[in-house]
C-alpha positions as a printed Julia matrix, in Angstrom:
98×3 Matrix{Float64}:
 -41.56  -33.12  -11.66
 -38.7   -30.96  -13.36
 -40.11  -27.62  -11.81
 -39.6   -29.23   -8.5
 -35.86  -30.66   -9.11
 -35.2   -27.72  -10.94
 -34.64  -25.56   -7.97
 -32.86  -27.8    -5.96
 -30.41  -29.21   -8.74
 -29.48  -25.32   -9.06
 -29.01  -25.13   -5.01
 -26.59  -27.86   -5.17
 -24.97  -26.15   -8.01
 -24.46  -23.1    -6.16
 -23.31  -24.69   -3.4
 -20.89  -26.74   -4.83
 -19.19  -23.71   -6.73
 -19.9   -21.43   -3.54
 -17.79  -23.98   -1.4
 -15.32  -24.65   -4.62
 -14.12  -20.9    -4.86
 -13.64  -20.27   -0.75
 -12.02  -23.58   -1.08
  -9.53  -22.35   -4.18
  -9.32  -18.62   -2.13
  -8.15  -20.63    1.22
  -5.22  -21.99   -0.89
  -4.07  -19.17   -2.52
  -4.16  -17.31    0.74
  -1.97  -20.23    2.33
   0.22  -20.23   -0.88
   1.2   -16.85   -0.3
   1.36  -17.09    3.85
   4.09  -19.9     3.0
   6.15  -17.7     0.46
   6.11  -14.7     2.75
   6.93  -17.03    5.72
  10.16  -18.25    3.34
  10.98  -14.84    2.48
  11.2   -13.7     5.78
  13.4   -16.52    6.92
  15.5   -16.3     4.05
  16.26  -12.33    4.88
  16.8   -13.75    8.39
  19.15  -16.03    7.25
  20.97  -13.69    4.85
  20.93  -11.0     7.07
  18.98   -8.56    4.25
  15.96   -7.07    4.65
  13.16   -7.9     2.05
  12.64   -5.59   -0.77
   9.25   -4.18   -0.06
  10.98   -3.41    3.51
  13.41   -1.66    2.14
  11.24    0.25   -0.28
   9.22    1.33    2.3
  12.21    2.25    4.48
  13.56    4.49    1.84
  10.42    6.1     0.64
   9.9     7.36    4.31
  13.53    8.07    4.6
  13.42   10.58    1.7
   9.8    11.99    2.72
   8.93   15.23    4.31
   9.89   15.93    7.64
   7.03   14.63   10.5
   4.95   13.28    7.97
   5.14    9.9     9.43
   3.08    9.17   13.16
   6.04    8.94   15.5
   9.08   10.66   13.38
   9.72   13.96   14.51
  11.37   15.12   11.53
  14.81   15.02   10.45
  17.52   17.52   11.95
  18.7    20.16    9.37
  22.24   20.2     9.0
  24.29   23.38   10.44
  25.58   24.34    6.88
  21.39   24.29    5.42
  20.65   26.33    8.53
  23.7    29.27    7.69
  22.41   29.25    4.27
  26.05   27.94    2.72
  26.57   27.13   -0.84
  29.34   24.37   -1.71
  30.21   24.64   -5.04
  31.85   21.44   -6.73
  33.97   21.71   -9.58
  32.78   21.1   -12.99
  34.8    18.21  -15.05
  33.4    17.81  -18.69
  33.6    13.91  -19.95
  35.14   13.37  -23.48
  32.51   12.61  -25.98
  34.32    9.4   -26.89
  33.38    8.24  -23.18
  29.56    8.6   -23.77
């Protein structure tokens, strides 16, 4: 009689802990659909952009030229094309400052 329970009792098992982790995944992928809903209105109300935004924004900002689908590359400046230096002068800071 056990070899014939056997297999079902470890169906059910499975089962149960099959539909117990897509149950725990489902939340956690709600959990963070509400946060990233908040965060978003909380930039909108604020006015900021999120972080990762702005991460994002800045790593392509200070990427090579056309690497990105759509950007054509930045313009170079008149001074970069004619090849002029500007020096700035040097000011030395007291050790006491350090």
């Amino acid at each position: 009689m056990s070899k014939i329970l056997q297999p079902i009792f470890l169906f059910i098992v499975k089962l149960v802990m099959g539909l117990s982790a897509a149950v725990i995944g489902i939340c956690l992928l709600f959990v963070g659909l509400v946060f990233f809903a908040l965060r978003l209105f909380s930039a909108l109300i604020t006015g900021r952009k999120p972080a990762p935004f702005m991460a994002f924004s800045r790593f392509q900002q200070f990427s090579q030229p056309g690497m990105w689908a759509g950007n054509p590359g930045r313009q170079r400046s008149p001074k970069a094309a004619t090849g002029q230096v500007v020096d700035v002068q040097v000011r030395e800071i007291p050790a006491d400052r350090l």
